[in-house]
C-alpha positions as CSV (number, residue, x, y, z in Angstrom):
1,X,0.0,0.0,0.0
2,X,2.6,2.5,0.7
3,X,4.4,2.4,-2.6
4,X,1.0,2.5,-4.7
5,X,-0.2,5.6,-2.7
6,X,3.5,7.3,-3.1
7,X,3.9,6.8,-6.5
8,X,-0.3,7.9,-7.2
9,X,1.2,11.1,-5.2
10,X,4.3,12.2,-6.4
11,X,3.5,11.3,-10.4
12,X,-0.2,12.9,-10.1
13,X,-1.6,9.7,-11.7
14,X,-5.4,9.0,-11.5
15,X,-6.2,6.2,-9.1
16,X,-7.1,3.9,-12.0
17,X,-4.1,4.7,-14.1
18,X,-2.1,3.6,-11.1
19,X,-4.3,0.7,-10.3
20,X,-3.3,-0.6,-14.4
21,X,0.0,-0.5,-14.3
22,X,1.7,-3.2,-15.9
23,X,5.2,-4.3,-15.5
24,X,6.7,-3.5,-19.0
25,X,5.3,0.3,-18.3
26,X,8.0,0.9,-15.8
27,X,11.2,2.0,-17.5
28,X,13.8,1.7,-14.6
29,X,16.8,3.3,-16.9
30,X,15.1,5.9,-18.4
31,X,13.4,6.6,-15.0
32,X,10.1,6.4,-16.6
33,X,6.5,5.2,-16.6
34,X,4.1,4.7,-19.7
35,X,0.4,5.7,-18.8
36,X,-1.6,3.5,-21.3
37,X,-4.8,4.2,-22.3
38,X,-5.8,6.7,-19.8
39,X,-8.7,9.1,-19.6
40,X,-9.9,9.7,-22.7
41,X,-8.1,6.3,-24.1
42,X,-4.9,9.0,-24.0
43,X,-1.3,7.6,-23.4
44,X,1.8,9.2,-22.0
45,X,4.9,8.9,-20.4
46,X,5.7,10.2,-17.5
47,X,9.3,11.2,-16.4
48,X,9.7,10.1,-12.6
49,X,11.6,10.8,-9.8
50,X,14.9,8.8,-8.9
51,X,13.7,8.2,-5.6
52,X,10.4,7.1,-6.4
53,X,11.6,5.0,-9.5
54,X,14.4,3.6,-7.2
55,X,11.0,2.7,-4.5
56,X,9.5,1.4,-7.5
57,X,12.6,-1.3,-8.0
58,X,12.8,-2.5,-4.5
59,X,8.8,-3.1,-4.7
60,X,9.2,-4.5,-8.2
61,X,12.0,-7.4,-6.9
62,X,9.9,-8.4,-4.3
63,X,6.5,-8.1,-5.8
64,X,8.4,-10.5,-8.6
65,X,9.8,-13.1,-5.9
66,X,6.3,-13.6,-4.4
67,X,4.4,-13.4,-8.2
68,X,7.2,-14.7,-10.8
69,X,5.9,-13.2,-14.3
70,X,3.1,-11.1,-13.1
71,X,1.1,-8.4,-15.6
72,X,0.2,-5.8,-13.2
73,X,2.9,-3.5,-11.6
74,X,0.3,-3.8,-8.3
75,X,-1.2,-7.2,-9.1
76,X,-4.2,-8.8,-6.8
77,X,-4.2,-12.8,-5.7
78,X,-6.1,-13.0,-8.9
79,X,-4.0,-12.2,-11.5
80,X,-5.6,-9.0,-12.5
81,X,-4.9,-5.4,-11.0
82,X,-6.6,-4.4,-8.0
83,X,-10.3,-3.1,-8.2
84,X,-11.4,0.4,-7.9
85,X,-13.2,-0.9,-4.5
86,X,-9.9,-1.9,-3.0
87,X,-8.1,1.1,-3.5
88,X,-10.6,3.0,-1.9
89,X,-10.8,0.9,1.1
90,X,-7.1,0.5,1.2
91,X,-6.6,4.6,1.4
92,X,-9.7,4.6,4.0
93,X,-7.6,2.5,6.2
94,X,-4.6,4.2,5.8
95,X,-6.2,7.4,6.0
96,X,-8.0,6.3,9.2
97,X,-4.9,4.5,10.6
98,X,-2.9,8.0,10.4
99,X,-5.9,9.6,12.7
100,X,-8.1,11.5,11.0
101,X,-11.4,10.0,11.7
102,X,-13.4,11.1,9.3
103,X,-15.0,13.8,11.2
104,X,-12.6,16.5,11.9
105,X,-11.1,16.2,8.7
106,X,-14.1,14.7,6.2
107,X,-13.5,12.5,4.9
108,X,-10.8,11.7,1.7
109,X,-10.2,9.5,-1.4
110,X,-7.3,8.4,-3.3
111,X,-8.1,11.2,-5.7
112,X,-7.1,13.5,-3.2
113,X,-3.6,12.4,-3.8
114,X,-3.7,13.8,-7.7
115,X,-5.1,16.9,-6.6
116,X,-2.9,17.4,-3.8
117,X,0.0,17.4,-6.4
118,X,-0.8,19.4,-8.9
119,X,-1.9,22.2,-5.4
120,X,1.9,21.4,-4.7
121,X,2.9,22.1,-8.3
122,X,1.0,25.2,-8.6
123,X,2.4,26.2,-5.0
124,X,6.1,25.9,-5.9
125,X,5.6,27.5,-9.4
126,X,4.7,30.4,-7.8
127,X,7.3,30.7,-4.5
128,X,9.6,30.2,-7.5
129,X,8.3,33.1,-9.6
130,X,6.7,31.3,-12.0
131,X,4.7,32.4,-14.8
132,X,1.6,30.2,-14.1
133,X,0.2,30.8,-17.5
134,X,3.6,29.6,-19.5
135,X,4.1,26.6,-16.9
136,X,0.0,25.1,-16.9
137,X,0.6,23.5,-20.4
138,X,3.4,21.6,-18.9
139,X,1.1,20.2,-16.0
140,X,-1.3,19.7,-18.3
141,X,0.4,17.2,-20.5
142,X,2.0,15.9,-17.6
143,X,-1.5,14.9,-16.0
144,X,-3.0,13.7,-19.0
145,X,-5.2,16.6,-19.3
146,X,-7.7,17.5,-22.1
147,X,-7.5,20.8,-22.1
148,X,-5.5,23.7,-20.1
149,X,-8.4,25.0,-18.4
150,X,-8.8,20.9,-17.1
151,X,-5.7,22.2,-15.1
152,X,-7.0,25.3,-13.9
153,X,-9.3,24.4,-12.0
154,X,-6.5,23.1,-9.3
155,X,-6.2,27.0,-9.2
156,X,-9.1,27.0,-7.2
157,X,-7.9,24.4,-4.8
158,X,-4.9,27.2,-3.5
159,X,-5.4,29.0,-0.9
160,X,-8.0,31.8,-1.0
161,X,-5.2,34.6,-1.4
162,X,-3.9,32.7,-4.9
163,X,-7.3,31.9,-6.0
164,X,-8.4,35.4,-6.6
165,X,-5.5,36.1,-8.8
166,X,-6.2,36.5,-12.5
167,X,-5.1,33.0,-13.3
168,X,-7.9,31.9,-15.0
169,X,-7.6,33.8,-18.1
170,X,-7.0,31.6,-21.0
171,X,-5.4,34.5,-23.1
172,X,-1.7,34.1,-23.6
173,X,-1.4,30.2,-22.9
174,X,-0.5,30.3,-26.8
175,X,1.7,33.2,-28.1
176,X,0.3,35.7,-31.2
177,X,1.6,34.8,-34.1
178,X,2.5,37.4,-36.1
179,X,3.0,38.1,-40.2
180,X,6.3,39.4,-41.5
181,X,6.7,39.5,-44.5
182,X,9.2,41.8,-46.2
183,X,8.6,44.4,-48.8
């Protein structure tokens, strides 16, 4: 459980696109995973973390000594990936496990994870100085998103303060292009 929830976390990936990984979508040189067939039937690749691809590896040679020749990256007693169902009552424990109870806090999904990373993005882009309007394509691609303003709406998860910033605006996410042509 902790390496499917880390690697959901720190790559953004929707819960099922995490769920579906398959072993040969893990490229341990290139420090890379292959998203296949995600929303929209869209694929991508995703350019990881050492650390996390290095987490991946140790998980990888043991889930292989217990399952020889297994499909799925995260693979269920049988044979298939693990089921939506599972996922959400494996994050429930852990969620409930690390204290919050449901009530204080409300209560929270495995989708939380995706959105809490692209907050985290958004956050550091902008301590850094970032313009948000040039970097949101990026995300967007990253995340496997249909369109840009699929990625602005993790503007409104910032806090309040950010939020009411003009980031919004779709106007200037693609440069005018200009004629000139000589005399």
């Amino acid at each position: 459980m902790p390496v499917i929830f880390r690697l959901q976390y720190s790559c953004g990936m929707r819960p099922k696109e995490v769920r579906c990984l398959r072993c040969v979508d893990f490229n341990f040189t290139d420090k890379t995973i292959y998203i296949a067939d995600g929303k929209h039937h869209k694929d991508r690749c995703l350019p990881a973390n050492a650390g996390v691809m290095e987490m991946c590896k140790r998980y990888n040679r043991i889930a292989e000594k217990l399952i020889p020749y297994r499909t799925y990256f995260f693979q269920a007693q049988s044979g298939k990936a693990y089921t939506t169902e599972w996922l959400c009552d494996a994050f429930s424990m852990c969620w409930e496990m690390s204290g919050n109870d449901g009530t204080s806090r409300g209560s929270c999904t495995p989708y939380a994870l995706r959105h809490n990373f692209a907050t985290q993005i958004l956050m550091r882009w902008i301590e850094e100085g970032r313009d948000l309007d040039a970097m949101i394509p990026y995300l967007s691609a990253y995340m496997g998103h249909e369109s840009f303003s699929a990625t602005y709406y993790y503007i409104h998860l910032l806090p309040e303060r950010l939020a009411l910033m003009d980031f919004t605006r779709s106007d200037g996410i693609i440069p005018e292009v200009y004629d000139y042509e000589e005399d």
